[in-house]
Backbone as JSON Lines, residues from 0, in Angstrom:
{"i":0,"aa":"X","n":[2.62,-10.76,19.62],"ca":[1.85,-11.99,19.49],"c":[0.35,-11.7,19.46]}
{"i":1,"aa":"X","n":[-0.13,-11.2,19.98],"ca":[-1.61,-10.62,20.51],"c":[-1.9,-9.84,19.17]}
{"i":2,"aa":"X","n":[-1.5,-8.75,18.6],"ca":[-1.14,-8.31,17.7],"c":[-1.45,-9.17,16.22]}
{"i":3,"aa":"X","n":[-0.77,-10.21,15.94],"ca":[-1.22,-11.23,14.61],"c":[-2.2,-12.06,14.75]}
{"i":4,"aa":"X","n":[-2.46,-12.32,16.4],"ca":[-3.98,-12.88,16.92],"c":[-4.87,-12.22,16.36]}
{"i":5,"aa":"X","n":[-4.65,-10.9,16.4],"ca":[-6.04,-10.02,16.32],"c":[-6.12,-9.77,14.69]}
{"i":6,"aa":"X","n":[-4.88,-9.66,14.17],"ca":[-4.68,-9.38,12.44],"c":[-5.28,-10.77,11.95]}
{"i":7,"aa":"X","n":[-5.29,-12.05,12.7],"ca":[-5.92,-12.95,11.62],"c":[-6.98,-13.4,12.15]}
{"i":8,"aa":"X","n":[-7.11,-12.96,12.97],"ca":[-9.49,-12.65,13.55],"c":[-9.62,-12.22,12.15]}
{"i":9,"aa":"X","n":[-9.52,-11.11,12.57],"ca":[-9.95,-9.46,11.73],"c":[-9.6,-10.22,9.82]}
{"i":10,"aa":"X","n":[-8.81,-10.67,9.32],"ca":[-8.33,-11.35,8.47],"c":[-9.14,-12.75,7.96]}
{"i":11,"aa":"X","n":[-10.04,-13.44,8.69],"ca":[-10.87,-14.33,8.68],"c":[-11.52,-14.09,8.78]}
{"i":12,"aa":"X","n":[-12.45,-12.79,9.29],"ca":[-13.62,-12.82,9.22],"c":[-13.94,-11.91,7.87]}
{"i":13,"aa":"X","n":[-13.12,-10.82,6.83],"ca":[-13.22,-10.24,5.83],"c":[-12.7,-11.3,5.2]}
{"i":14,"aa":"X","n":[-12.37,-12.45,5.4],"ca":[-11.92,-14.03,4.5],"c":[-13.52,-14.15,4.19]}
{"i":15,"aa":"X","n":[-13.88,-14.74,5.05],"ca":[-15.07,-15.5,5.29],"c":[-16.26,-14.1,4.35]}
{"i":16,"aa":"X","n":[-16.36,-13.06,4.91],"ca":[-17.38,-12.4,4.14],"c":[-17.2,-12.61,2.78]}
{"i":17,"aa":"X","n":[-16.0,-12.23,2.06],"ca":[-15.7,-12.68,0.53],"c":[-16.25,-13.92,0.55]}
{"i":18,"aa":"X","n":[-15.81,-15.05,0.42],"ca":[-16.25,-16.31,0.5],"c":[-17.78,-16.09,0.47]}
{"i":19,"aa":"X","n":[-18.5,-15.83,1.23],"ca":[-19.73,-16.01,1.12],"c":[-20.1,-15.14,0.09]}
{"i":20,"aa":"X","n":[-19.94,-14.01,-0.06],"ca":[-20.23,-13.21,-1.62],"c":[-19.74,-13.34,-2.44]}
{"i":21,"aa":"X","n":[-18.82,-14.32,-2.67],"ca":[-18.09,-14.93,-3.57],"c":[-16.86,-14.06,-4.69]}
{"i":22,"aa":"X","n":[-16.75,-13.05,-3.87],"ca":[-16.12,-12.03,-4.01],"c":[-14.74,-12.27,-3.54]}
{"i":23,"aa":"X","n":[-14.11,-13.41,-3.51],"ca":[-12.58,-13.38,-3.0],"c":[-10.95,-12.52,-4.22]}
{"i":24,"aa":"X","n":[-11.5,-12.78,-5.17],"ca":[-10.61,-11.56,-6.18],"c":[-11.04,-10.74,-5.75]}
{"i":25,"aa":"X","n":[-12.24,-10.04,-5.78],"ca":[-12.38,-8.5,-5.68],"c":[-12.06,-8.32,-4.61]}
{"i":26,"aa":"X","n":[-11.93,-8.27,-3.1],"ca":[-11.83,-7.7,-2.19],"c":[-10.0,-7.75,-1.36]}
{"i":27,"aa":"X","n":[-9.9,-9.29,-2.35],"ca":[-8.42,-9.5,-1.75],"c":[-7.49,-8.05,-2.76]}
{"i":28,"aa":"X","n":[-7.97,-7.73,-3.83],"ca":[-7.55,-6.66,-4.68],"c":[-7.61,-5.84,-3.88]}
{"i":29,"aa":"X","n":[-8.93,-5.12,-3.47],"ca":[-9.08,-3.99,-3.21],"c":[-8.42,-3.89,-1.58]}
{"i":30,"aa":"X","n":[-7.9,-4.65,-1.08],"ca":[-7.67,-4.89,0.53],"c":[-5.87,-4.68,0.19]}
{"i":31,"aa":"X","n":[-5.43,-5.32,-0.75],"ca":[-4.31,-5.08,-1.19],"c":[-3.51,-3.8,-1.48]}
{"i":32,"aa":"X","n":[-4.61,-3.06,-2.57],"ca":[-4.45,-1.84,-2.99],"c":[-4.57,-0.93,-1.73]}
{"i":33,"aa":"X","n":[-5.72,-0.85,-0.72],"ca":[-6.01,0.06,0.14],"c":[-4.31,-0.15,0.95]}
{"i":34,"aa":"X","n":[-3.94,-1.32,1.18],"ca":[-2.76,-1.33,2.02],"c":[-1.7,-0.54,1.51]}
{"i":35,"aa":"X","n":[-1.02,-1.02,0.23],"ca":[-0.06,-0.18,-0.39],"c":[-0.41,1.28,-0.57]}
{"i":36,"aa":"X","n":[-1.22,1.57,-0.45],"ca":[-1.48,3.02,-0.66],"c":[-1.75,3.9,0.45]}
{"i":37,"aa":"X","n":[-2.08,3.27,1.64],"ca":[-1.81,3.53,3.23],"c":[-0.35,3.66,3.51]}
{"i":38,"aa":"X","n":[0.44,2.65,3.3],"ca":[1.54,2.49,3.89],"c":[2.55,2.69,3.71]}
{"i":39,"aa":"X","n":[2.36,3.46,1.68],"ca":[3.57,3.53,1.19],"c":[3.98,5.38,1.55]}
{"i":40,"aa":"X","n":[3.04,5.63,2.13],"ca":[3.57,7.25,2.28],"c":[3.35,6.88,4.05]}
{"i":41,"aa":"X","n":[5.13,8.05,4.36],"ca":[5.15,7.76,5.84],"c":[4.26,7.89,6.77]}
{"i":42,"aa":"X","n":[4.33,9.34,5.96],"ca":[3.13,10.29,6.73],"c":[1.99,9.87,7.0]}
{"i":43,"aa":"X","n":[1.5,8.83,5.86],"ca":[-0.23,8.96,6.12],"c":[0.08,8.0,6.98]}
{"i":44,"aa":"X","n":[0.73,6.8,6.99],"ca":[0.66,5.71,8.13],"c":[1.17,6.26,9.25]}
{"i":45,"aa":"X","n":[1.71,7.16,9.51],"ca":[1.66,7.99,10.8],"c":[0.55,8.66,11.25]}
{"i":46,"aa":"X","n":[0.14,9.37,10.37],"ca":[-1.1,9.97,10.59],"c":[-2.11,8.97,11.28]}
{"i":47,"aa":"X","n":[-2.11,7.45,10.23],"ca":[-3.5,6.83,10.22],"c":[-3.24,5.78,11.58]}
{"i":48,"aa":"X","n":[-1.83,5.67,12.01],"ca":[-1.81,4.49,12.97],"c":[-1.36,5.84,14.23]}
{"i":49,"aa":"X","n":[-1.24,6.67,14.71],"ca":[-1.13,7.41,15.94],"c":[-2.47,7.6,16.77]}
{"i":50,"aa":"X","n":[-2.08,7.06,17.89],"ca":[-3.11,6.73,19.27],"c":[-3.63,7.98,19.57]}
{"i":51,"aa":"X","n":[-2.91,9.4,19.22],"ca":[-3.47,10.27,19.54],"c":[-4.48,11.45,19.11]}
{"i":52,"aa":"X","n":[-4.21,11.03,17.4],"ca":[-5.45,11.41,16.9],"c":[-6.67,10.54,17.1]}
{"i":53,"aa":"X","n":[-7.87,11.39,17.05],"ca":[-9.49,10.77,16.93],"c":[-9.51,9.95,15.52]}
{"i":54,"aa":"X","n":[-10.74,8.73,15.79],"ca":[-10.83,7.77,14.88],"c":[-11.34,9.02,13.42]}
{"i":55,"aa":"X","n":[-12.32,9.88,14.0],"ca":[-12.94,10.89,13.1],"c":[-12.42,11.71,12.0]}
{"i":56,"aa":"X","n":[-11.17,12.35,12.45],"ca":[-10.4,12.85,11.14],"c":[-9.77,11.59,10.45]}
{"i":57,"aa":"X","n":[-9.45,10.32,10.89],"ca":[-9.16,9.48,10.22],"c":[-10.12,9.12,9.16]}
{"i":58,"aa":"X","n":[-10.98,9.12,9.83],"ca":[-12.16,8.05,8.67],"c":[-12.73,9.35,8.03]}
{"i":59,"aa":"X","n":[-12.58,10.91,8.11],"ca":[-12.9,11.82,6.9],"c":[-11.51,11.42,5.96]}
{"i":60,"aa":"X","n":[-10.48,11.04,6.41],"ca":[-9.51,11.24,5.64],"c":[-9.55,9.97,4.5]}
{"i":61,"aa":"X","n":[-10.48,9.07,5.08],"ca":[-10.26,7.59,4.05],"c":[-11.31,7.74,3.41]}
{"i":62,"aa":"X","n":[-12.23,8.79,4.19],"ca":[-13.42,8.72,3.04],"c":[-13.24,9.45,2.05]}
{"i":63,"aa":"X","n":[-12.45,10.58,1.75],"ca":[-11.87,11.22,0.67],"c":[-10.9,10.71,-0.26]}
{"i":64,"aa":"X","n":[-10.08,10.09,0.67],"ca":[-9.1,8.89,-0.31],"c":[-9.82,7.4,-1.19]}
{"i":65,"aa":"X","n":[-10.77,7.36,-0.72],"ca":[-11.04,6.35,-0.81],"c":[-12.44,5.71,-0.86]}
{"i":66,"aa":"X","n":[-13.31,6.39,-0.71],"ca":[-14.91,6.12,-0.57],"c":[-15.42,5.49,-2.03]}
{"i":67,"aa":"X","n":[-15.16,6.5,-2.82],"ca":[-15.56,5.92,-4.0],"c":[-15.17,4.61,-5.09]}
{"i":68,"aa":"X","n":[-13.77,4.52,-4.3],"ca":[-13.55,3.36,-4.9],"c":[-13.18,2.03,-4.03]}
{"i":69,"aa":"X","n":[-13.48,1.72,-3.37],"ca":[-13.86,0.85,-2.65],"c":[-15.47,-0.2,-2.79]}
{"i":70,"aa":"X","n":[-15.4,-0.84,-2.58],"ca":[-16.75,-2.05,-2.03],"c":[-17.49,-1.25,-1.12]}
{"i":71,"aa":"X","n":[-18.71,-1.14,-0.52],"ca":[-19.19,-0.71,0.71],"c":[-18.79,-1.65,1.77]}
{"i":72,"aa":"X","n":[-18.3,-3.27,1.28],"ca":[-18.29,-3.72,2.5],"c":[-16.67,-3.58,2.97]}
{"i":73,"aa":"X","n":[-15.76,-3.18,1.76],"ca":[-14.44,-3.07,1.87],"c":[-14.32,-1.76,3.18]}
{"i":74,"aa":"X","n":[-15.16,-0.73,2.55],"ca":[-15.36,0.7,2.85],"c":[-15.62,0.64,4.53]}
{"i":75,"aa":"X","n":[-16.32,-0.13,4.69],"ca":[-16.86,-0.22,6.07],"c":[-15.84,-1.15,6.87]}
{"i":76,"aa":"X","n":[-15.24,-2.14,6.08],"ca":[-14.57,-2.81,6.99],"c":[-13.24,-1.54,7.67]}
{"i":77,"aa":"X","n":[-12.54,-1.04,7.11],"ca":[-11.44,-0.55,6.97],"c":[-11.83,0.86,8.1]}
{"i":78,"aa":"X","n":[-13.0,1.65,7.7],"ca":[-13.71,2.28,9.02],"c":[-13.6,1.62,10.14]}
{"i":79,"aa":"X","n":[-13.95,0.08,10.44],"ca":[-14.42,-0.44,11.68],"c":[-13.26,-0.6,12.13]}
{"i":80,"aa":"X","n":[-12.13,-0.75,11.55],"ca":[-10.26,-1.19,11.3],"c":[-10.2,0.22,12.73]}
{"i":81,"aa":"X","n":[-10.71,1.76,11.83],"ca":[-10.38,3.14,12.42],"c":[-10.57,3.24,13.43]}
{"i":82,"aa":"X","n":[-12.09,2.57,13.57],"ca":[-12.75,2.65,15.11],"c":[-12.39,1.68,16.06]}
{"i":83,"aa":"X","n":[-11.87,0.55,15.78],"ca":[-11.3,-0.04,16.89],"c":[-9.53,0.04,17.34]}
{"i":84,"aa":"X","n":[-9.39,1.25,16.17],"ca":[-8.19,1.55,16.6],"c":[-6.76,0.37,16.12]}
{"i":85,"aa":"X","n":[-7.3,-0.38,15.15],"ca":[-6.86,-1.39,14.56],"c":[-6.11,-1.24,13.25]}
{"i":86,"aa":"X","n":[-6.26,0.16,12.87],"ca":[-5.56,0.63,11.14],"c":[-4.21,-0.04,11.04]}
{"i":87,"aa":"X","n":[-3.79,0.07,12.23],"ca":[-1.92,-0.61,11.9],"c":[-1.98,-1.81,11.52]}
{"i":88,"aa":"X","n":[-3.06,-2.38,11.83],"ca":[-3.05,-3.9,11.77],"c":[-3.24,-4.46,10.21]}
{"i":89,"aa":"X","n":[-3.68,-3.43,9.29],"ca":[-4.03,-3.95,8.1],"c":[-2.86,-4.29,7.48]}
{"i":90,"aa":"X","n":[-1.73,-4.06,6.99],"ca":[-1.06,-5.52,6.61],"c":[-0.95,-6.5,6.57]}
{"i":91,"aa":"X","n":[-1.1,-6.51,8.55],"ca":[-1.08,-8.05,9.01],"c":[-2.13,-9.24,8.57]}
{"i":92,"aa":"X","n":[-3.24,-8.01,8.49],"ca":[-4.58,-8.67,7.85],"c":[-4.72,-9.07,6.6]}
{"i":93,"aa":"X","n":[-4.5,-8.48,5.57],"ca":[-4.18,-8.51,4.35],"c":[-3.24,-9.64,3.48]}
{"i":94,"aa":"X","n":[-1.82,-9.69,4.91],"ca":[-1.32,-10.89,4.61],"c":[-2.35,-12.08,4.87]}
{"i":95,"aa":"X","n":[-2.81,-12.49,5.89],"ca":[-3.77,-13.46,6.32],"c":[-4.41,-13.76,5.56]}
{"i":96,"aa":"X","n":[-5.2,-12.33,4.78],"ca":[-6.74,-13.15,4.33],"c":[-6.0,-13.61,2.53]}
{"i":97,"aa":"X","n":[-4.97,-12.5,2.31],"ca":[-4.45,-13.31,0.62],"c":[-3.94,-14.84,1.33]}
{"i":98,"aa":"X","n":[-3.11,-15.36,2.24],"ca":[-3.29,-16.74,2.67],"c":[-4.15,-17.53,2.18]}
{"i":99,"aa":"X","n":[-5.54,-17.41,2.82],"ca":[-6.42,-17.44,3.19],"c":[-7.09,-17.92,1.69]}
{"i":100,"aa":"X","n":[-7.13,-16.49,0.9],"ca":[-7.91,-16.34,-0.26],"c":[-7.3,-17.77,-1.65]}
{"i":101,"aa":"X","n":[-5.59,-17.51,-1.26],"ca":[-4.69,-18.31,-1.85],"c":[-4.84,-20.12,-1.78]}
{"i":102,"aa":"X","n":[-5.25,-20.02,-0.47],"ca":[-5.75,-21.39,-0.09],"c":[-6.65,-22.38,-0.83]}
{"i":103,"aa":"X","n":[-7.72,-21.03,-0.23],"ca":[-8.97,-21.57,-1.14],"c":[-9.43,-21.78,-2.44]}
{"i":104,"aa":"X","n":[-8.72,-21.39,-3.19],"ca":[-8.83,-21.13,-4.52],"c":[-7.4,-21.89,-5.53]}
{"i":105,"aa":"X","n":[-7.08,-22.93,-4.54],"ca":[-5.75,-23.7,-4.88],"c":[-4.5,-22.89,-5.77]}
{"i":106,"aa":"X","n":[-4.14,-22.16,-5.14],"ca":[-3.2,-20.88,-5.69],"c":[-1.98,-20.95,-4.54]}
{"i":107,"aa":"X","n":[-0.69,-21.15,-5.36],"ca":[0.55,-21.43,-4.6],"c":[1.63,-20.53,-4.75]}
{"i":108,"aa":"X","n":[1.99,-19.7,-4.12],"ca":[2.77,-18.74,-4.53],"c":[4.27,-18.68,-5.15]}
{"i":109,"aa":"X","n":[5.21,-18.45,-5.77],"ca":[6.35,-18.83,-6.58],"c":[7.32,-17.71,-6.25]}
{"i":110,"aa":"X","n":[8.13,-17.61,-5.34],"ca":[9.35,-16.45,-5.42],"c":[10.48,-16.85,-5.97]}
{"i":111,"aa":"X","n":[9.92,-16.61,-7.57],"ca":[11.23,-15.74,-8.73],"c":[12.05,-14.91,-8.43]}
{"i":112,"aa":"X","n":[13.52,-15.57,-8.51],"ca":[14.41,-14.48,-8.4],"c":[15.28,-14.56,-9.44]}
{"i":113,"aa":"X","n":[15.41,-13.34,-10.28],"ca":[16.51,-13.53,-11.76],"c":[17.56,-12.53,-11.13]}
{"i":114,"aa":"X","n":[18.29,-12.31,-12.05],"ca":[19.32,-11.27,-12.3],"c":[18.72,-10.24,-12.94]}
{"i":115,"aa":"X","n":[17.81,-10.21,-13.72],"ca":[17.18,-9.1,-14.56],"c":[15.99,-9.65,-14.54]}
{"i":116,"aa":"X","n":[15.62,-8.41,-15.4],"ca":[14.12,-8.02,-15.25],"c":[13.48,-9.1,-16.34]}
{"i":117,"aa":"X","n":[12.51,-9.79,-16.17],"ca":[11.82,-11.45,-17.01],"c":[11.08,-10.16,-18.06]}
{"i":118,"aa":"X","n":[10.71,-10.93,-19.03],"ca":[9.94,-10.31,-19.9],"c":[8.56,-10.97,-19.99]}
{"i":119,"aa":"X","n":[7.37,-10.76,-20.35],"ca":[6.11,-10.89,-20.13],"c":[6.12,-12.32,-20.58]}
{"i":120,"aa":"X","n":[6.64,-12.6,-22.25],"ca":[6.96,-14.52,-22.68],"c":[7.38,-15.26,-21.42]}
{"i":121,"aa":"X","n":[8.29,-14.64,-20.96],"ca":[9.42,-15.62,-20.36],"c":[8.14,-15.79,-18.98]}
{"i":122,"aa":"X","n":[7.68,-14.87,-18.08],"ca":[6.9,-14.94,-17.13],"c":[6.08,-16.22,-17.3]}
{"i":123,"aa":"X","n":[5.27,-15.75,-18.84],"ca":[3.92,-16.65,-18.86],"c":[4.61,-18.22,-19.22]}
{"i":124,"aa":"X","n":[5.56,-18.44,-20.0],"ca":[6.38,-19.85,-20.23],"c":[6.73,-20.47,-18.88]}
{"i":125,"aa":"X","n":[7.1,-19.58,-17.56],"ca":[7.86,-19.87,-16.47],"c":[6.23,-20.42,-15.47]}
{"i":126,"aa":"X","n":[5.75,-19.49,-15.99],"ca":[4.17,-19.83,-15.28],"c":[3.16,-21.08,-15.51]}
{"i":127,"aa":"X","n":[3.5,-20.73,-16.92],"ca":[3.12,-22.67,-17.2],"c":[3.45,-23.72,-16.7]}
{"i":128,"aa":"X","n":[4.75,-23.74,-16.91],"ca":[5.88,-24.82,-16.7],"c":[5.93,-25.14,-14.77]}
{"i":129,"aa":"X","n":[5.39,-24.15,-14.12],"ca":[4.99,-24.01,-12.54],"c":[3.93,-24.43,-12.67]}
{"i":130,"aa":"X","n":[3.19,-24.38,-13.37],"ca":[1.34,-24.8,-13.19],"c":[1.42,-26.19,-13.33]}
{"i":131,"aa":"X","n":[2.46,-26.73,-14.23],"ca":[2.65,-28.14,-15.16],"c":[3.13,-28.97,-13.35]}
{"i":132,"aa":"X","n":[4.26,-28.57,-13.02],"ca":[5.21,-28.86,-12.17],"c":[4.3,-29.43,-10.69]}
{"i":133,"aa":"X","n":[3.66,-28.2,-9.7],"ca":[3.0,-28.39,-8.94],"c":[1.29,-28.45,-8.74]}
{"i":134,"aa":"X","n":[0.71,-29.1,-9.99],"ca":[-0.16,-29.28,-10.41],"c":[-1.54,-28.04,-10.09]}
{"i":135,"aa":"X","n":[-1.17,-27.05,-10.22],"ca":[-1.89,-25.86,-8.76],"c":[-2.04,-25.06,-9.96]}
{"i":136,"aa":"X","n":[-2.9,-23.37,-9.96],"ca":[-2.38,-22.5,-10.28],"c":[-1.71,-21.56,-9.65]}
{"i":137,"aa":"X","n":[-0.32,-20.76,-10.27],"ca":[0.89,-20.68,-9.11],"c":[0.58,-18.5,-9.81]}
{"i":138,"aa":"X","n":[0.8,-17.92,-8.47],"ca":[0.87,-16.57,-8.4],"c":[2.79,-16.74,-8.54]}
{"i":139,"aa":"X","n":[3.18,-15.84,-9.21],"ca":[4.44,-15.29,-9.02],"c":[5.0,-14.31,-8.38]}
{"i":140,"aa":"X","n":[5.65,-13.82,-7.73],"ca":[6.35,-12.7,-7.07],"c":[7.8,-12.65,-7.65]}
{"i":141,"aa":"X","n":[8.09,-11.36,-7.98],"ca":[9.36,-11.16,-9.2],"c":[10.42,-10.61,-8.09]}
{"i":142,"aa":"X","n":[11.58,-11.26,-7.94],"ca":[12.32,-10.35,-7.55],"c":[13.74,-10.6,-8.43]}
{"i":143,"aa":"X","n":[14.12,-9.07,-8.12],"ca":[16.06,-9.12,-9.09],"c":[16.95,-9.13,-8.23]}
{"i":144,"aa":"X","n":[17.8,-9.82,-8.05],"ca":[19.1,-9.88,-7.6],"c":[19.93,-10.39,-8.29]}
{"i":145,"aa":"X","n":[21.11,-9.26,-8.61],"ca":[21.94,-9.05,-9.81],"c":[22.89,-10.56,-8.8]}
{"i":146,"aa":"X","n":[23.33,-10.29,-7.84],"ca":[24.32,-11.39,-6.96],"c":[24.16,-12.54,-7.83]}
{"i":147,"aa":"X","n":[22.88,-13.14,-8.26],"ca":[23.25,-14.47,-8.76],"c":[23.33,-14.54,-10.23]}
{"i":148,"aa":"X","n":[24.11,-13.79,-10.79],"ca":[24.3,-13.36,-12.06],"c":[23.95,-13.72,-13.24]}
{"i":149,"aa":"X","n":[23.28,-14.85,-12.86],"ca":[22.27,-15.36,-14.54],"c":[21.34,-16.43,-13.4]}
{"i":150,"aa":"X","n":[20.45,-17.0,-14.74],"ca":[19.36,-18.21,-14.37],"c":[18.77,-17.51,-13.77]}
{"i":151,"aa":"X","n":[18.07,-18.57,-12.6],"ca":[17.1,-18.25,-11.8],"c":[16.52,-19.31,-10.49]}
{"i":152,"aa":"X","n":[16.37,-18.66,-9.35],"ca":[15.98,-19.66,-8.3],"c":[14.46,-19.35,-8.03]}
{"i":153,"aa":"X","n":[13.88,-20.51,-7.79],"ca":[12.4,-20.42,-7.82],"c":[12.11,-20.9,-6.32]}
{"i":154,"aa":"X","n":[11.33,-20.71,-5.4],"ca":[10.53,-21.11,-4.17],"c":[9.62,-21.33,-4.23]}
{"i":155,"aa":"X","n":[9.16,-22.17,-3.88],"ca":[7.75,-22.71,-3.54],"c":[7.25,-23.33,-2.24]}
{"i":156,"aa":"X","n":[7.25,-22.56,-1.31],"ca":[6.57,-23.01,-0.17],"c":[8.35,-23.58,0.96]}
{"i":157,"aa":"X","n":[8.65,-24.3,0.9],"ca":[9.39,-25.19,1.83],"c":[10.86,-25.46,0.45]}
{"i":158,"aa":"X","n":[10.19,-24.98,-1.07],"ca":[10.98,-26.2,-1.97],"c":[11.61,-25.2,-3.11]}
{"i":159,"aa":"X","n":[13.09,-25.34,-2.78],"ca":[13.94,-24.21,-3.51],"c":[14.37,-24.91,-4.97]}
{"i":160,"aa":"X","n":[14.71,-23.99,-6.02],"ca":[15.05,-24.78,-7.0],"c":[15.89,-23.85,-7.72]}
{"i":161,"aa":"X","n":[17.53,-24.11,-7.44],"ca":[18.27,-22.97,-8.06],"c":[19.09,-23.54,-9.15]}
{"i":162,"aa":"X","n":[18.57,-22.74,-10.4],"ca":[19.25,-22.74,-12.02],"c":[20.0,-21.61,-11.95]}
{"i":163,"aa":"X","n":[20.5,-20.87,-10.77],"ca":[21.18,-19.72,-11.08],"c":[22.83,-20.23,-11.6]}
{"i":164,"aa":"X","n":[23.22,-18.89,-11.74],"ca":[24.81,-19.19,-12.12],"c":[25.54,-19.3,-10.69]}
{"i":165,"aa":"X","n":[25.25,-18.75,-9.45],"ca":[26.11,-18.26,-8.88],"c":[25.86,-20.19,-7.82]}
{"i":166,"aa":"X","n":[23.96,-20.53,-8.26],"ca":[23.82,-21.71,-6.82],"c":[25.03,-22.92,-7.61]}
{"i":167,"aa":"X","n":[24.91,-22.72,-9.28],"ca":[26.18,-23.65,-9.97],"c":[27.61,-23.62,-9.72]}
{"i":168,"aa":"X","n":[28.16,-22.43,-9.53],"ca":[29.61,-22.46,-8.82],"c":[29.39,-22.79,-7.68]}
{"i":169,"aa":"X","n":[28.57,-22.47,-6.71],"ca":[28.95,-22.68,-5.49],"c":[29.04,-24.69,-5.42]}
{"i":170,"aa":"X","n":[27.99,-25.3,-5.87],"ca":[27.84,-26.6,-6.01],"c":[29.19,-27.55,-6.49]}
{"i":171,"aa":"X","n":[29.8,-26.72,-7.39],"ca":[30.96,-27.02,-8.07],"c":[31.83,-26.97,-7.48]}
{"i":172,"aa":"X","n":[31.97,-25.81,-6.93],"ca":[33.07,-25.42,-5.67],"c":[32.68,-26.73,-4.49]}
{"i":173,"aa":"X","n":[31.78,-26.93,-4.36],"ca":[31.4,-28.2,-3.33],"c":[31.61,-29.37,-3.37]}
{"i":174,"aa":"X","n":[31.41,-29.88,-4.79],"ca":[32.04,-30.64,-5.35],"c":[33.28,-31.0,-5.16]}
{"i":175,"aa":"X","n":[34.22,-30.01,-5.88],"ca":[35.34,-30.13,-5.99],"c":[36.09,-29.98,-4.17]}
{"i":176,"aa":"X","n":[35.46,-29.49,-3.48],"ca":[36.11,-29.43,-2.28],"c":[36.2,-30.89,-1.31]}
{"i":177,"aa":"X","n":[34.81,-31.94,-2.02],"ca":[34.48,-33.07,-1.32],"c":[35.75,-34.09,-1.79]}
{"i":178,"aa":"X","n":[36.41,-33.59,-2.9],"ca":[36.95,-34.96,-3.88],"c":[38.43,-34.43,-2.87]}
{"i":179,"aa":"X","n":[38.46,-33.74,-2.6],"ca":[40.18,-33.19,-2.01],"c":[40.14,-34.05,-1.19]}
């Protein structure tokens, strides 16, 4: 608990700096990228979140990974992350401030789920037709799960909407079980 307290301090206040530099794409990018690329190798997030190394080989290690392509204020935040011993926390943060960034900028997120992989038409048609729907502009998140073997179920916040094949049998099957 203390833990997502401190991830959405830390998360609001690199909110709030974007915001004022008006920098909320660029930094929610680059805050994004720095995460996946921390976290997707074991090692380095072992390396970078263990209590028992010094903040110092950490922050030579991000400044080599990472100095040059970063923001200075990205650069520095993610240091101050090292020095307070807070590096684990950047996910948590990251989730927060895209929240955050998503908020402000009336952006609603959409979890797509097909059976296969959408093609770039079908995305941008599906993206419209979401923009049309919840009057917003809507981010997508793609996921495949073969289980519902055609169509597609869409989320939005609280509000499910399944065209799949598999949410149609089951409904049918429901159907038909109510009339017995």
């Amino acid at each position: 608990m203390l833990n997502l307290q401190l991830a959405r301090k830390y998360g609001m206040a690199i909110f709030e700096i974007a915001q004022e530099e008006n920098k909320l794409d660029k930094y929610g990018q680059e805050l994004a990228e720095i995460c996946s690329e921390l976290f997707t190798v074991p090692e380095l997030k072992d390396f970078l979140t263990n209590p028992q190394i010094q903040p110092q080989p950490k922050k030579d290690l991000m400044a080599k990974l990472s100095a040059s392509r970063l923001s200075p204020v990205m650069f520095n935040f993610v240091m101050l992350l090292i020095d307070k011993r807070r590096i684990g926390l950047l996910e948590a943060i990251n989730d927060c401030y895209q929240d955050l960034s998503n908020k402000a900028q009336g952006i609603v997120i959409a979890d797509v789920t097909t059976a296969y992989e959408m093609r770039a038409p079908q995305q941008l048609k599906l993206s419209d037709k979401l923009k049309a729907v919840t009057g917003r502009k809507v981010k997508m998140r793609l996921h495949i799960d073969k289980d519902i073997i055609g169509g597609i179920v869409v989320k939005i916040g609280d509000n499910r909407i399944d065209g799949s094949v598999t949410g149609r049998l089951q409904s049918l099957k429901a159907e038909l079980m109510a009339n017995n």
